[in-house]
C-alpha positions in Angstrom: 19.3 -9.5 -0.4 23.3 -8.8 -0.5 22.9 -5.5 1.6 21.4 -7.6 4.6 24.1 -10.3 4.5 26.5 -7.9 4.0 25.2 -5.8 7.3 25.5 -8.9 9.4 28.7 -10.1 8.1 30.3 -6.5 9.5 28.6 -7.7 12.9 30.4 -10.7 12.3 33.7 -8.6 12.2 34.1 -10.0 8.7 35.9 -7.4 6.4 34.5 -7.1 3.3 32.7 -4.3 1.0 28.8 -4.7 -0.4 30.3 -5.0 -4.2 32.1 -8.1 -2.8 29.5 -9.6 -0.9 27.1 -8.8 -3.8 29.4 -10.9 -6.2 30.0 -14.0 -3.9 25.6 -14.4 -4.1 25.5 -14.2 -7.8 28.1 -16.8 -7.5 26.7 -18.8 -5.3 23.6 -18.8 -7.0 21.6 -17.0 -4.1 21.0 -13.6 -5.3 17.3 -12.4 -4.7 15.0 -13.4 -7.6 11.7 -12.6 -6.7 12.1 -8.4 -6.8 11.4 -6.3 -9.9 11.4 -2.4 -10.5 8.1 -1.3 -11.0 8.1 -0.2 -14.3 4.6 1.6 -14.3 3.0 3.0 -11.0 -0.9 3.5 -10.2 -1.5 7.5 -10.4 -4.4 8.6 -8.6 -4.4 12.4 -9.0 -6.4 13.5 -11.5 -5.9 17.3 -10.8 -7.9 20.0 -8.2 -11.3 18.4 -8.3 -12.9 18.9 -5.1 -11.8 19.9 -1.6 -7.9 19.5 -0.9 -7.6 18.9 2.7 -4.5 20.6 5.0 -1.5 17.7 5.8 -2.3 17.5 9.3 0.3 14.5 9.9 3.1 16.7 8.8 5.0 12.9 9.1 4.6 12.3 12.5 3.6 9.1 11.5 3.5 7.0 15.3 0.7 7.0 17.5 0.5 5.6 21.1 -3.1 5.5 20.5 -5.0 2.9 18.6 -7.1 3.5 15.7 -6.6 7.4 16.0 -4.1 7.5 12.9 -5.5 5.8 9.6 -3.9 6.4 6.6 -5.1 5.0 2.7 -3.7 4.6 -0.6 -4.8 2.6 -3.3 -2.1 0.6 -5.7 -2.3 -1.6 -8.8 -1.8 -5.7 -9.8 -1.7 -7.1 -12.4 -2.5 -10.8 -14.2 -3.7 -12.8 -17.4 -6.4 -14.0 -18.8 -6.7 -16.1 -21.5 -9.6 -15.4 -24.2 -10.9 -18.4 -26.1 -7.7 -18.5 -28.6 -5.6 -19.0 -25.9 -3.7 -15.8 -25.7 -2.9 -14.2 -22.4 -4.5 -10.4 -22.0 -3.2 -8.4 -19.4 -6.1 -7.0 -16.8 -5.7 -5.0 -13.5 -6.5 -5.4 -10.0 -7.0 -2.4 -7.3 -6.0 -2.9 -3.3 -7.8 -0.2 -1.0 -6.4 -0.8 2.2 -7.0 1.3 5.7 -3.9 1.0 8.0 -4.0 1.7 11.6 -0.5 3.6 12.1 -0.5 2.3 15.8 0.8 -0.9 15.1 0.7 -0.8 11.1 -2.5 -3.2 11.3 -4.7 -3.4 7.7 -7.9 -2.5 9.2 -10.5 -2.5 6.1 -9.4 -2.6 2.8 -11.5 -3.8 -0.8 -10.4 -5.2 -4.1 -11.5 -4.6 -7.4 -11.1 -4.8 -11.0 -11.9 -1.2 -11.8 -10.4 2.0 -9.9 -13.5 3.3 -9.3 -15.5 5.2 -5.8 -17.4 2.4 -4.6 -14.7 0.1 -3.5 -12.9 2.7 -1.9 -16.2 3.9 -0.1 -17.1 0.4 1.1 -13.8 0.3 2.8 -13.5 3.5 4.2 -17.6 2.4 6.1 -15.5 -0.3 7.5 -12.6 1.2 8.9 -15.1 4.1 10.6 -16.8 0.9 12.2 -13.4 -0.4 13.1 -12.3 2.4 14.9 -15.0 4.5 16.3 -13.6 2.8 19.8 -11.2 5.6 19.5 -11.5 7.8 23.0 -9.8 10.5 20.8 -11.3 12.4 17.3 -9.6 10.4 14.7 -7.4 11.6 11.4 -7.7 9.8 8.5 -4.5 10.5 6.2 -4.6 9.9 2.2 -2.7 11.0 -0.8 -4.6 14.1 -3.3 -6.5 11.2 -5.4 -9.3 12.2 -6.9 -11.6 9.8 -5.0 -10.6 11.1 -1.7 -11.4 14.7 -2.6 -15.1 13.6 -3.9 -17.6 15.1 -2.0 -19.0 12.0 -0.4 -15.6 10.8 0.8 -15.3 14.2 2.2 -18.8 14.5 4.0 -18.4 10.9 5.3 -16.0 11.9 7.3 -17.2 15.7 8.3 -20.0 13.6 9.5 -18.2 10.9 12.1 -16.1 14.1 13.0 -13.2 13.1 11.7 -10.2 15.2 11.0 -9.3 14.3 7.2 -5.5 14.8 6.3 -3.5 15.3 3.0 -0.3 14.4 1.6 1.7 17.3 -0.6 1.4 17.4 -3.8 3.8 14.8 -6.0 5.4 14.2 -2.0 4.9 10.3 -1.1 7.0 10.6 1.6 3.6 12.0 3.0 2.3 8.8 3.1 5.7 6.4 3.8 4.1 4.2 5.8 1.3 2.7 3.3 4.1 3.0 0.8 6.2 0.8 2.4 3.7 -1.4 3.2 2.9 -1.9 -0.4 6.5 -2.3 -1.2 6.8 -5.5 1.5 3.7 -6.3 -0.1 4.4 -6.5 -3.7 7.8 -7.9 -2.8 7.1 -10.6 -0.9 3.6 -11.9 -2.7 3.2 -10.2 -6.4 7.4 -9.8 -8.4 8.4 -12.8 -10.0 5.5 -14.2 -9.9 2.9 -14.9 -12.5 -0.9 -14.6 -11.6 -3.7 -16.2 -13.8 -6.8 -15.4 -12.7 -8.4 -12.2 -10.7 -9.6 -14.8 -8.4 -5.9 -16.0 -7.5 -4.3 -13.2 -7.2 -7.2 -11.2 -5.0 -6.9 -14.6 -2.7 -3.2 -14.7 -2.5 -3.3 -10.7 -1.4 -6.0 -11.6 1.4 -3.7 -14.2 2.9 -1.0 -12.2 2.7 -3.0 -9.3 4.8 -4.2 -11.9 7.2 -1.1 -12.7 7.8 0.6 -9.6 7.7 
């Protein structure tokens, strides 16, 4: 984008201001296309409906330790399908990934068409198997969704003795780091593009992890 050419044309020792520099790529024809605004985000909190764990994290988000900080989120896609007149319907798709906040590795994650507790359970199994390498107890961090105050998320992880962590209420600074990770996510793979099928769109967000 314009703010990034403009940053290195000051290292550059060129003088100009980021209006100008914003100007000169819609002129030149190489202004960013493929970001959009969301203009409807994925809300997970459903109110107090079980347990509300303490914000252990308190956004010391870093660790020198692998697999001791996991932090989860879940976030919303969407795509067409076309029913047998031809018209497009919009329908949904759920990410629930598991990120390791040593090194910002995706861990475990599931997709599905339905924000619903299994998915979410299925990957939260894996990323216990993943790190119970861990020499130290681990925290798993999460927004106040209702899935992650459900009884059986809870217990899971009372069980592995794991310390579960909370973000504030309405704060998703909390949780920056999966929030930016969707962000380079979405950017990169999902705005200004158009998706067809569950199937393409689920397999174009698993190479992207892969690779991420």
């Amino acid at each position: 984008g314009y703010r990034r050419l403009w940053a290195e044309l000051c290292k550059l020792d060129y003088v100009i201001s980021e209006n100008k520099t914003q100007k000169l790529c819609q002129k030149l024809g190489i202004q960013v296309t493929c970001f959009g605004h969301r203009n409807r985000t994925y809300k997970s909190y459903k109110g107090e409906i079980g347990k509300i764990a303490s914000n252990l994290i308190r956004r010391r988000f870093k660790t020198s330790i692998p697999h001791q900080k996991i932090t989860t989120d879940t976030t919303e896609f969407k795509y067409y399908e076309y029913d047998s007149a031809g018209i497009p319907r919009i329908k949904k798709l759920y990410l629930n990934p598991f990120l390791d906040r040593y090194n910002s590795e995706i861990i475990s994650y599931s997709i599905s068409k339905q924000p619903t507790f299994r998915p979410i359970m299925e990957a939260l199994a894996q990323a216990i198997e993943q790190t119970k390498d861990c020499p130290f107890r681990r925290t798993f961090h999460s927004d106040q969704g209702w899935a992650y105050q459900m009884k059986p998320y809870v217990n899971t992880l009372k069980d592995q003795k794991i310390f579960q962590s909370m973000s504030r209420k309405g704060n998703c600074l909390d949780n920056a780091i999966m929030e930016n990770f969707f962000g380079i996510l979405k950017q990169e793979i999902y705005y200004g593009h158009t998706f067809n099928s569950y199937d393409e769109l689920k397999q174009t967000i698993e190479d992207y992890i892969e690779y991420y």
